[in-house]
C-alpha positions as CSV (number, residue, x, y, z in Angstrom):
1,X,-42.1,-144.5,-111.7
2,X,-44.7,-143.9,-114.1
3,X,-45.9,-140.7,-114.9
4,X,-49.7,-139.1,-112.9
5,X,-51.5,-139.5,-116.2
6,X,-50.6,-142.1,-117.3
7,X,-52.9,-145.7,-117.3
8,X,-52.0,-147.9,-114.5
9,X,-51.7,-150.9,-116.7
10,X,-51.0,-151.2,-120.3
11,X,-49.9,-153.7,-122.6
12,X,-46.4,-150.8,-122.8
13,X,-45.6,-152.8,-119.2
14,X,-44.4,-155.6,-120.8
15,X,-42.2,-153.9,-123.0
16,X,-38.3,-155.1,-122.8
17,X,-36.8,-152.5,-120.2
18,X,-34.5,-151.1,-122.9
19,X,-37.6,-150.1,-125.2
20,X,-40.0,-148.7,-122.8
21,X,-38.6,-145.5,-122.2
22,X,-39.2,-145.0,-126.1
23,X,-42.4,-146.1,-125.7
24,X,-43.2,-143.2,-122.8
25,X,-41.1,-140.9,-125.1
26,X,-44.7,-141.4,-127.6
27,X,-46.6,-141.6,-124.6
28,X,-48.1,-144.9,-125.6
29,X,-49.3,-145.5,-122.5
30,X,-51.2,-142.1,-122.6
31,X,-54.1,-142.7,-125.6
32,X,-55.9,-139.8,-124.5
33,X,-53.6,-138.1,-126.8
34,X,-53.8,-139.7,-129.9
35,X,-57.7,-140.5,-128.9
36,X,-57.8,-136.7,-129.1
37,X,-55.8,-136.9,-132.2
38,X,-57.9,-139.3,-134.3
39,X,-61.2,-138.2,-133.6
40,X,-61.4,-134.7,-136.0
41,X,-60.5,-137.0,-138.7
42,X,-63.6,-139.5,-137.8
43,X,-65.6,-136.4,-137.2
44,X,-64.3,-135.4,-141.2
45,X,-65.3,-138.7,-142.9
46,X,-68.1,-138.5,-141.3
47,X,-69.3,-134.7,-142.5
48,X,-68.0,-135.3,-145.6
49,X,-70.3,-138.6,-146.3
50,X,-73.6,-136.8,-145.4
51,X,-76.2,-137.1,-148.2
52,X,-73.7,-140.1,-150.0
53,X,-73.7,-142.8,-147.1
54,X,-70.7,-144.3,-146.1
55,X,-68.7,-146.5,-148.4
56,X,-66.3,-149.7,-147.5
57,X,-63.5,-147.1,-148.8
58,X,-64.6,-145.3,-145.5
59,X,-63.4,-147.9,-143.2
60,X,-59.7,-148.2,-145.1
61,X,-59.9,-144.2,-144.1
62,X,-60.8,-144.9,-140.6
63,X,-58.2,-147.1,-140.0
64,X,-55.5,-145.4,-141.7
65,X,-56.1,-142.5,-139.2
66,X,-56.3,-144.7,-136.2
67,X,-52.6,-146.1,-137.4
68,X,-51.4,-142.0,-138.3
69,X,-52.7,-140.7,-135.6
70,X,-51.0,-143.0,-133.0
71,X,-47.1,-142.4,-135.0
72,X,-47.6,-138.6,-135.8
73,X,-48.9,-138.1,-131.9
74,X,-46.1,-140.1,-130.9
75,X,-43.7,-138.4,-133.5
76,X,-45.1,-134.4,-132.3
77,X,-44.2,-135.6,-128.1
78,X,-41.0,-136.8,-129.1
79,X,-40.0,-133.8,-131.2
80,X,-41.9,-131.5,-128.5
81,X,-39.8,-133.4,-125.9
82,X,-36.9,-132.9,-127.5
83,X,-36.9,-128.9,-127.6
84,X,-39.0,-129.2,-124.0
85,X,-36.1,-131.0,-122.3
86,X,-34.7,-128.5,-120.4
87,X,-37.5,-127.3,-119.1
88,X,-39.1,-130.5,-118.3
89,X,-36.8,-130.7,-115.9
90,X,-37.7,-128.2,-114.3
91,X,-41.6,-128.9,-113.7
92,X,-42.6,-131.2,-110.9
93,X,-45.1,-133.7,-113.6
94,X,-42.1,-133.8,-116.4
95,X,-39.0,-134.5,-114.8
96,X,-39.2,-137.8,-115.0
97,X,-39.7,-138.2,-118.6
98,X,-37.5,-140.0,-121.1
99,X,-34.9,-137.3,-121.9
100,X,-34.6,-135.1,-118.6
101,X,-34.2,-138.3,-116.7
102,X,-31.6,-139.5,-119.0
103,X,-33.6,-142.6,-119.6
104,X,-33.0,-142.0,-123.8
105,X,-30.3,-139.7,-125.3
106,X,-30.8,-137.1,-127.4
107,X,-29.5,-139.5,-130.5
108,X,-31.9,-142.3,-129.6
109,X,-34.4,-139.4,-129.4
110,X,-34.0,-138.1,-133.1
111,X,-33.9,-141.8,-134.4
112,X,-37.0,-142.7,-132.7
113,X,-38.5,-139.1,-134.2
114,X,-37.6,-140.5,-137.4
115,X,-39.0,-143.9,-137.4
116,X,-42.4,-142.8,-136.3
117,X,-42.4,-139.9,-138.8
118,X,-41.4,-143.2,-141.6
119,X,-44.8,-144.5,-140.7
120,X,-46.7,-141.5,-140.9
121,X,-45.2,-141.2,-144.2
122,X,-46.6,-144.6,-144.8
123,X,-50.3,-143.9,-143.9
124,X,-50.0,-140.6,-145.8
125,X,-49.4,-142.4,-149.1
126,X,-52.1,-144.8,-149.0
127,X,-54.6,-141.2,-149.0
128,X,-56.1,-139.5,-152.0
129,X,-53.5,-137.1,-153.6
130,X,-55.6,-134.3,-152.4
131,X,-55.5,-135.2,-148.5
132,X,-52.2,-135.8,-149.2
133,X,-51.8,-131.9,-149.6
134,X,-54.2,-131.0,-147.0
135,X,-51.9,-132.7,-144.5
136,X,-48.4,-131.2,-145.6
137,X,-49.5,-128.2,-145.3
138,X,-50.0,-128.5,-141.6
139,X,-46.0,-129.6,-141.1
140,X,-45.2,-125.8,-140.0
141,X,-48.0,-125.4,-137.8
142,X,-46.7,-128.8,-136.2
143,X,-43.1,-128.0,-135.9
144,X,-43.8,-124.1,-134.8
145,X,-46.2,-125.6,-132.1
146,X,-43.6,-126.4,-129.1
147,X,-42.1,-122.9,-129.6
148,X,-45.8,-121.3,-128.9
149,X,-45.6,-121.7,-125.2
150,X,-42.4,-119.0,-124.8
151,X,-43.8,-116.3,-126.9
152,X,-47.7,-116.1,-126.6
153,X,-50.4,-116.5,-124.1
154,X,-52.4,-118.7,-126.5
155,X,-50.2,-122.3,-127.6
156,X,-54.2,-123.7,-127.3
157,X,-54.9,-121.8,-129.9
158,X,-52.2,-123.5,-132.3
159,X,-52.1,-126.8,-130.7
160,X,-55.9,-126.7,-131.8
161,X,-55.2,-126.1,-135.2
162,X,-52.8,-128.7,-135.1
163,X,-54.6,-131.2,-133.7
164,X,-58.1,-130.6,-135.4
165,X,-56.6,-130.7,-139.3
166,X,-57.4,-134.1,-139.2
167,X,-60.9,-133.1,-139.4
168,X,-60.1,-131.0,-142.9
169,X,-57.3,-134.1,-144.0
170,X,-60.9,-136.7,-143.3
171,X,-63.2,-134.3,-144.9
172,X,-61.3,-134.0,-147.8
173,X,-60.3,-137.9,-148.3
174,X,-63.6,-139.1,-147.9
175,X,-65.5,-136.0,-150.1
176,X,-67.4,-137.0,-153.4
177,X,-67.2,-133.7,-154.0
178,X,-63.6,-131.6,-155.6
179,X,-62.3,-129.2,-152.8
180,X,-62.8,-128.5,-149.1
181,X,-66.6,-129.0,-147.9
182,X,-67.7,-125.8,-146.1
183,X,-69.5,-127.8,-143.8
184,X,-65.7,-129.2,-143.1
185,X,-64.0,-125.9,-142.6
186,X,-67.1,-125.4,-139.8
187,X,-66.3,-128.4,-138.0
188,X,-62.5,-127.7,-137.8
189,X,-63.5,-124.4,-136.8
190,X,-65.3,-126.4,-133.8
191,X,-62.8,-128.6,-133.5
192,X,-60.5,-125.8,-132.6
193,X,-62.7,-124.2,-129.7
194,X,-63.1,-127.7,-128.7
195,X,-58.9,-128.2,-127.9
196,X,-58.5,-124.8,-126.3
197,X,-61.1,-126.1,-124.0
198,X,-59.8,-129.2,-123.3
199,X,-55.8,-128.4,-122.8
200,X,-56.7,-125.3,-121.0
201,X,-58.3,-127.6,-118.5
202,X,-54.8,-130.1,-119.1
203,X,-53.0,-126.9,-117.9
204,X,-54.8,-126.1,-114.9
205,X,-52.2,-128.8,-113.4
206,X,-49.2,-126.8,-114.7
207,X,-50.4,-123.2,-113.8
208,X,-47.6,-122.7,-110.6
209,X,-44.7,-124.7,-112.5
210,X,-45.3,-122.9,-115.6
211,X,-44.9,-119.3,-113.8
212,X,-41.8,-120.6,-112.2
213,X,-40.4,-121.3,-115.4
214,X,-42.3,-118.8,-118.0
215,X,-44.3,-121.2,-119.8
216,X,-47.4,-119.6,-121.3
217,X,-50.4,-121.1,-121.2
218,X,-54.6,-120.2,-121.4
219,X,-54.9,-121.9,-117.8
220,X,-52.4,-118.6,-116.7
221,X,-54.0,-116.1,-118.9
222,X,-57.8,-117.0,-118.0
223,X,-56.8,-117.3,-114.3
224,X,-59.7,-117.3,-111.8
225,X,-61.8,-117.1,-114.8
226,X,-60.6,-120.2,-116.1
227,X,-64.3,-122.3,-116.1
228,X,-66.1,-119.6,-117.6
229,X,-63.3,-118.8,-120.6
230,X,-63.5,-122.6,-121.0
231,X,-66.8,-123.0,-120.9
232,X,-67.3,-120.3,-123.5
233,X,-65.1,-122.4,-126.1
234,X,-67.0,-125.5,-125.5
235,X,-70.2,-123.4,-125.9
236,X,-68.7,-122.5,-129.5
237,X,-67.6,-126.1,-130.7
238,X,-70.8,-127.2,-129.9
239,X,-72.1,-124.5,-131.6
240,X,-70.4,-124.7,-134.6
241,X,-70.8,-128.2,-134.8
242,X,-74.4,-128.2,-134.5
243,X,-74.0,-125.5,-137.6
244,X,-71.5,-128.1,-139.5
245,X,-74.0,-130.8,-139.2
246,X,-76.9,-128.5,-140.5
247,X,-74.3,-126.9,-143.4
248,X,-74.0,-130.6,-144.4
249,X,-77.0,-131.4,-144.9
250,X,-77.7,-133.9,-141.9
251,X,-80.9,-132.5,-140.6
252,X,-82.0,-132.2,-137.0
253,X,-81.1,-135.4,-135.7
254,X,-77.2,-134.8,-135.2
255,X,-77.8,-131.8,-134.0
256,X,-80.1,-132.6,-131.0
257,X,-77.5,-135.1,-130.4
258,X,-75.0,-132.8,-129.8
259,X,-77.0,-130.6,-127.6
260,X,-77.6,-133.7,-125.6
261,X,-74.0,-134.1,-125.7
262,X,-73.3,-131.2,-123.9
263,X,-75.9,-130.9,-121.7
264,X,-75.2,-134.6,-120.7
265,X,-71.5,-134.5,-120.7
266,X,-69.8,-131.1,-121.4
267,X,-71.6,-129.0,-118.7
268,X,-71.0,-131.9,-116.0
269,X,-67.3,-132.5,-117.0
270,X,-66.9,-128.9,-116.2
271,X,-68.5,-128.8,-113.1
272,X,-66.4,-131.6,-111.6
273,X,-63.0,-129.9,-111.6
274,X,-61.9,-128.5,-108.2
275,X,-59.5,-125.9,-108.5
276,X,-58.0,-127.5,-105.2
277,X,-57.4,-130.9,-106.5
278,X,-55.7,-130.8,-109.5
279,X,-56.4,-134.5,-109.9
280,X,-59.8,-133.3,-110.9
281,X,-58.7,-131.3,-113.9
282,X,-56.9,-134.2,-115.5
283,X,-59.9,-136.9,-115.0
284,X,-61.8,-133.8,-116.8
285,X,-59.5,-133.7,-119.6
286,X,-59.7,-137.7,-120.2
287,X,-63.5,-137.4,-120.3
288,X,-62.8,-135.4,-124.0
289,X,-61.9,-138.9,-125.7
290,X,-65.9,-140.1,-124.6
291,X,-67.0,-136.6,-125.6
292,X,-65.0,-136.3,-128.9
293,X,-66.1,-140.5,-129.8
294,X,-69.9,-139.2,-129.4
295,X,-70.3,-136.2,-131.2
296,X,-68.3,-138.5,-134.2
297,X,-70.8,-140.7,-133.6
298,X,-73.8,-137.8,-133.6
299,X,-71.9,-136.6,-137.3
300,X,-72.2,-140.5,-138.4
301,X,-76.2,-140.7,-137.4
302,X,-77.0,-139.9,-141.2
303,X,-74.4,-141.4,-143.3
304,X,-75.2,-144.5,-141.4
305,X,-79.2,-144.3,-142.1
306,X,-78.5,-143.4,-145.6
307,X,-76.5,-146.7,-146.4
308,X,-78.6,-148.6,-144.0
309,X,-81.4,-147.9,-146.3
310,X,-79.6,-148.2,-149.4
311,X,-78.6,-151.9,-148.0
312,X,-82.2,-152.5,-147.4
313,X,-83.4,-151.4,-150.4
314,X,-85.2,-148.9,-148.7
């Protein structure tokens, strides 16, 4: 039986029976998450190329991200499941994954860990020594993040700094300039608002599970408040990534782009989720990949001109 979020077909179905509880141990046939993942590093090249252009070096980047962030998302569920095990089964939506349903072992776990951390490794060392740096220093922010859910109210908070230091790992690979852009450091700032928001909303399917079993979570803490704590955060990444697009030099254009953005997508992805139907709050949560892919694409509005006209001649 498949899990509720995950797609109803995908290309993991036809996967030998022996290696497709290893593929739902990376929750391959979830790529919301590594969607999620991947995008603060787009977002980064992107702000960092502002006033320059984009070069063919850019798309090598790109692509080494899309390949990181599908093994190092993989890598962080397996690890997270590993320590979550116990507890998974305990919860109604995780029981049946990999390791609480005895599908893997705890051995074929680790060694699947391993292997996905190997390519990771792989993609790192194709990066400029200096993004190289940027992204070991996130390692204890990653491996502290599945303990955050048993001793504070706020694991959003650090799963958002995990997962938006792709957009400071970008900024600094694809920088003509030494250093960390401050227009950089404002869109991981964003970034950061941006995941509370969005895994909040993941946890509003949790919320009764995660009492029973005293997980923590934003979704318990904000309570009936929920939509207005929530909509609060993705009042501030939008804000501070109209204020990283203007920091970088990019002018007007991204900027309105982004308040269309929200006005277009955010408010109404907000608006849709029922606290009755918790279906709702996951369809909301997968609308964040669209969301995420567009205001990359807002950031990429002026690199893109710039080498357009350079091209031209212009």
């Amino acid at each position: 039986m498949k899990p509720s979020d995950a797609l109803t077909r995908h290309w993991t179905d036809a996967l030998p029976r022996a290696w497709k509880p290893y593929a739902q141990l990376s929750r391959l046939d979830r790529p919301i998450g590594w969607q999620l993942l991947l995008l603060p590093s787009w977002m980064g090249i992107a702000i960092a190329r502002a006033g320059a252009g984009f070069a063919l070096s850019d798309l090598q980047l790109a692509f080494a991200f899309l390949i990181g962030a599908i093994a190092m998302r993989g890598a962080g569920c397996t690890y997270n499941d590993i320590l979550d095990r116990d507890i998974d089964a305990q919860v109604e939506r995780t029981r049946l994954r990999p390791l609480p349903s005895g599908a893997v072992r705890l051995r074929g776990a680790w060694l699947w860990l391993v292997a996905q951390c190997l390519v990771g490794l792989g993609v790192l060392l194709t990066l400029p020594r200096a993004a190289q740096i940027v992204a070991l220093t996130a390692l204890p922010l990653v491996a502290l993040y599945p303990l955050m859910k048993r001793i504070t109210w706020w694991p959003q908070a650090w799963l958002g700094m995990v997962f938006s230091w792709g957009a400071l790992v970008g900024g600094v690979a694809a920088s003509v300039t030494p250093g960390v852009p401050i227009a950089v450091i404002v869109l991981y700032l964003g970034c950061i608002a941006w995941t509370i928001g969005y895994d909040t909303i993941y946890a509003l399917q949790d919320r009764e599970d995660d009492a029973l079993v005293g997980v923590r979570s934003t979704a318990r803490l904000f309570g009936d408040k929920w939509r207005v704590w929530t909509g609060g955060f993705y009042f501030a990444a939008l804000a501070l990534w109209i204020s990283a697009a203007l920091v970088a030099g990019e002018g007007l254009l991204a900027s309105a782009a982004i308040m269309l953005i929200g006005a277009a997508f955010v408010w109404p992805m907000l608006r849709s989720v029922d606290d009755a139907r918790l279906e709702t709050a996951l369809a909301a949560f997968k609308r964040n990949a669209g969301i995420g892919l567009l205001v990359a694409l807002a950031f990429a509005l002026e690199p893109a001109w710039r080498t357009l006209r350079l091209l031209l001649g212009v």
